[in-house]
N, C-alpha and C positions, 0 to 999 in steps of 0.2 A: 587471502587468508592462508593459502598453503609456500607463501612465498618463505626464500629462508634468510636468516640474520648471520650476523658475522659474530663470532664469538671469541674473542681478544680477551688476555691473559690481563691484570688490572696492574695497571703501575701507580702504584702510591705517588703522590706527592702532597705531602701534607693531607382538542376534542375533535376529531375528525367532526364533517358535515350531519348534520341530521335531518330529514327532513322534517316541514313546517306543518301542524296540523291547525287551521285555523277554523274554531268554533263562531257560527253566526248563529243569533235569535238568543243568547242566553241571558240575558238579564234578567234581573231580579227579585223585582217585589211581588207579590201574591197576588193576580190575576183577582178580578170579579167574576163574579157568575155569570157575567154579561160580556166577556171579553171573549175576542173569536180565538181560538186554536192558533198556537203556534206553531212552527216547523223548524225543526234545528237540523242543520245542513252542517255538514264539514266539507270545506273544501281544502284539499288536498291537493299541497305545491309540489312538482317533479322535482327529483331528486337529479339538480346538474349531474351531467355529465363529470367524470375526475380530469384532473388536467396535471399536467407537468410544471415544470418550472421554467420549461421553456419548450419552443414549437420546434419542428425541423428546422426551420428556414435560420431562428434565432440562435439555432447550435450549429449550425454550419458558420456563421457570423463570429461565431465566440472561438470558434477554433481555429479561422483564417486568422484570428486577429492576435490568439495565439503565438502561431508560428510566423505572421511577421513580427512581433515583438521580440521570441526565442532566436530569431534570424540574425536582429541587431544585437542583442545581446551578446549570442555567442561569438559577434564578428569582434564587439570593444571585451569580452569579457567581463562584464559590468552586471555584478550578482543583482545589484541595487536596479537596475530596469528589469531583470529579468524577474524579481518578487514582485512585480506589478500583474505578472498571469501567472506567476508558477508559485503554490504555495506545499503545503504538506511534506510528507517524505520526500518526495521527488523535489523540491527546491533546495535540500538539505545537502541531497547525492547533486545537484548539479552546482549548487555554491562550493560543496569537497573538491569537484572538478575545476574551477577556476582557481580554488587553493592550492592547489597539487599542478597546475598549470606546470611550471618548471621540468617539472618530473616527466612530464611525458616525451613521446618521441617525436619528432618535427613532423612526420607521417602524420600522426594521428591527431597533433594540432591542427593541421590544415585539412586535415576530415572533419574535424571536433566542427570548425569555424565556416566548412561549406554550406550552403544555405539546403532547407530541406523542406520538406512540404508534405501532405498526407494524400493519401489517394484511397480509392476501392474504402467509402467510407458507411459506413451501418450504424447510426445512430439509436441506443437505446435508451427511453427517458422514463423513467420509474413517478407514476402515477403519486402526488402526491406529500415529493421530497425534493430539496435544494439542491439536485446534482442529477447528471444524466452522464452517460456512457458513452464509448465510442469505439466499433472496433475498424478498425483499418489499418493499411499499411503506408508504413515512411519510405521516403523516397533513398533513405542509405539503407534501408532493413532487408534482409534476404524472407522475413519472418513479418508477420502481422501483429500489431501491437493494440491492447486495451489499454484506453487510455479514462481519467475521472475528469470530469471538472464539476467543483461546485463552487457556492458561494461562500466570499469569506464575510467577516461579521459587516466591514461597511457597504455590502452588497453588491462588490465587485466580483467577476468572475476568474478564478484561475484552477488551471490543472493541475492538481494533488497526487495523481498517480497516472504510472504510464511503466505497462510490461509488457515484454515480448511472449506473444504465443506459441510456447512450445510443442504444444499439440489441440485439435482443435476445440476452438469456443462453442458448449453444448448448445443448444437452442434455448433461446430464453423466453417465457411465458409472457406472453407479448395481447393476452385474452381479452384484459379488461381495455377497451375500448382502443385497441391497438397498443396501448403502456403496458409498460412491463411495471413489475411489482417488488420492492422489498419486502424484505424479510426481518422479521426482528433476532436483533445482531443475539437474545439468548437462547432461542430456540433452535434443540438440541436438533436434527439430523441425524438420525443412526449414532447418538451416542456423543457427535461434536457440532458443537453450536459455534455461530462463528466467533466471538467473541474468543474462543479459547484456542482458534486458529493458531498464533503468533505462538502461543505458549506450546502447543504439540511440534508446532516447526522447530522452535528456538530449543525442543530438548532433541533433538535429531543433531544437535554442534553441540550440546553439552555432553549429553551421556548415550548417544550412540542409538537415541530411539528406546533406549529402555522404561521412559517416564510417558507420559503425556503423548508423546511421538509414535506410543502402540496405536492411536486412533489413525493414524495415517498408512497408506501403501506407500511402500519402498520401493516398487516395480518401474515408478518412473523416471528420467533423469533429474529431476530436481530435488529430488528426495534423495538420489544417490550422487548427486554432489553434493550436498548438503554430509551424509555421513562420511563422503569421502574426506572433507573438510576432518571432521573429526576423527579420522581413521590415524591420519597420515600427519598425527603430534609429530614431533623431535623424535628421531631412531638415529639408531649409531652413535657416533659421538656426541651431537648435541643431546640425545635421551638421556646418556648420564651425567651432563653437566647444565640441564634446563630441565624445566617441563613447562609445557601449555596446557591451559585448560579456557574454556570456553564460558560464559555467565550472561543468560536472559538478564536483559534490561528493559527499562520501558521507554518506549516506543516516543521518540519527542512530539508527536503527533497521535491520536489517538481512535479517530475516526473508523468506525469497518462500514464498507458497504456490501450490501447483499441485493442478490436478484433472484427473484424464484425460477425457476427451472422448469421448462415443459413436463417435466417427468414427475414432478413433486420436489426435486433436489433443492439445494441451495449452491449456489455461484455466491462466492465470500475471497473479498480483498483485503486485507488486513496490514497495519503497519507494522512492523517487528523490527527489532534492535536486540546485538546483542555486543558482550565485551570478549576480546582476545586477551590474553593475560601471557606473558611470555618472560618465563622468571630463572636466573641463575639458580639451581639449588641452596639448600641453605649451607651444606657442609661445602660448597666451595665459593661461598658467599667474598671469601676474602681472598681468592683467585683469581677471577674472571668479572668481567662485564660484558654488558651486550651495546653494539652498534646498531643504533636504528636505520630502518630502511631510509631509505631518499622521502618517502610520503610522510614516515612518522616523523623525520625530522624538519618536515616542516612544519609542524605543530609543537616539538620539542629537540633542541639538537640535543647531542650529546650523549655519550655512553653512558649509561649504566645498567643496575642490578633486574630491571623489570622493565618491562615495557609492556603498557594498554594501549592497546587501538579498541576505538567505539565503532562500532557498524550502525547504521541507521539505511531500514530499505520497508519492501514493502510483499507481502506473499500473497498469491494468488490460488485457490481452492477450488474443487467440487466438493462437497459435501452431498452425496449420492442418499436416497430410499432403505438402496444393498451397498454391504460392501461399507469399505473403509474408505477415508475423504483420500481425493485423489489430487497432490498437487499439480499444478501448471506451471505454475513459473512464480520464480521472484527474481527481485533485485537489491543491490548494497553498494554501499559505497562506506569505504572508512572517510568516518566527518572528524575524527581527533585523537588525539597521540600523543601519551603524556610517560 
């Protein structure tokens, strides 16, 4: 997003569980004076145990089978196998990466396409809900990465999200019966609920943190690349013959997961999108045009007066007791370019 464009002069041409109380002896009609004494008993069924949506053993299974599917994928580039485990944001940013194939450098295709695998793996499975956690690290990563998987509608399993950890993952309340525990995506947090995550992120690229973006610290790097993004519009010449500006969009995916926090916190994932807008002025509307990058124009060749790129990714949070939400890390990919 802080990449720069060519700017060419224009030639004209033309109910959770409950447990069971079961009442015995209680029937009905009106005893004789002859009849002996009743006794009414309740007996009282144990309230199961909570369970996951899956055990250890069947998420270790779900994530080998994974990364051998993402293996062959990335070797044919073949978006269409690789949507049979990768769904959400993260199938969006890696169908971008087989579109933009062309674009990259022979280096990084042939790292793109080496085969990779997970190690040092910490499974966390939220008591209750269709997806569990996972933090470990990849075998190309210098960095440990949280990764999702849940279910999609036909009860397949794929990976919806997958970030790098920039700084370390808090401890997660792990109490109830060894699960860890969600959180409902509206409950506020010192003031930010996750739900409104995506929205205080995405004004940190709009307006500098001045909106929604006050609930968040700026002391980390994610948060200061994020404004540096927005710092670092058009100056010099291109500032007085463009401007950029930045615009929250919603999110092609919409899901947030949450996990409760030893501490009381919330740990909040959330999908976020937003648009780049990069426009000739209007008074030199009939001077200039702009050359799209090599990635925009794979999505639209061709010079002209504007150019959108859409970002689709996904941000990852604490939502803290004290204190303002602190982010960890996101990820983006531009998915389109008109």
């Amino acid at each position: 997003m802080s990449r720069r464009h060519r700017i060419r002069p224009l030639i004209f041409t033309a109910v959770g569980t409950t447990a069971v109380a079961v009442l015995a002896g209680c029937s009905s009609t009106t005893p004789s004076q002859d009849a002996a004494p009743t006794s009414n008993t309740h007996k009282v069924r144990a309230t199961p145990p909570p369970t996951g949506a899956v055990t250890t053993t069947q998420a270790k299974a779900i994530v080998d089978h994974y990364v051998a599917v993402n293996n062959k994928a990335n070797a044919t580039r073949s978006p269409k196998l690789l949507s049979t485990v990768e769904g959400g944001q993260l199938f969006l940013r890696s169908k971008a990466d087989f579109e933009q194939w062309s674009t990259m450098k022979a280096k990084d295709q042939r790292e793109y396409q080496r085969p990779f695998y997970y190690t040092d793996r910490t499974y966390i499975i939220p008591a209750g809900q269709s997806w569990f956690a996972v933090k470990t690290k990849g075998s190309r990563s210098k960095v440990p990465s949280f990764i999702i998987f849940d279910k999609d509608h036909s009860g397949g399993w794929k990976c919806t999200a997958a970030l790098a950890l920039w700084s370390p993952l808090p401890k997660i309340d792990t109490s109830n019966h060894k699960l860890a525990t969600a959180v409902h995506v509206t409950k506020e947090v010192n003031g930010l609920a996750p739900e409104g995550l995506n929205q205080a992120y995405e004004d940190l690229f709009v307006t500098g943190g001045k909106g929604a973006g006050k609930a968040l610290s700026l002391t980390n790097e994610t948060a200061k690349s994020a404004l540096k993004v927005h710092q670092e519009r058009p100056a010099g010449r291109d500032g007085k013959l463009t401007t950029k500006y930045f615009t929250q969009q919603a999110a092609q995916e919409d899901k947030v997961y949450t996990l409760k926090l030893s501490d009381g916190g919330t740990l909040a994932l959330a999908p976020t999108a937003h648009s780049s807008t990069y426009a000739i002025k209007p008074q030199f509307a009939n001077q200039f045009e702009i050359t799209p990058l090599r990635e925009e124009a794979i999505y639209t060749p061709g010079r002209r007066m504007e150019v959108d790129d859409t970002f689709q990714g996904e941000v990852l949070a604490v939502l803290p007791t004290h204190g303002k939400a602190r982010l960890i890390s996101s990820e983006y990919q531009m998915t389109d370019s008109h």
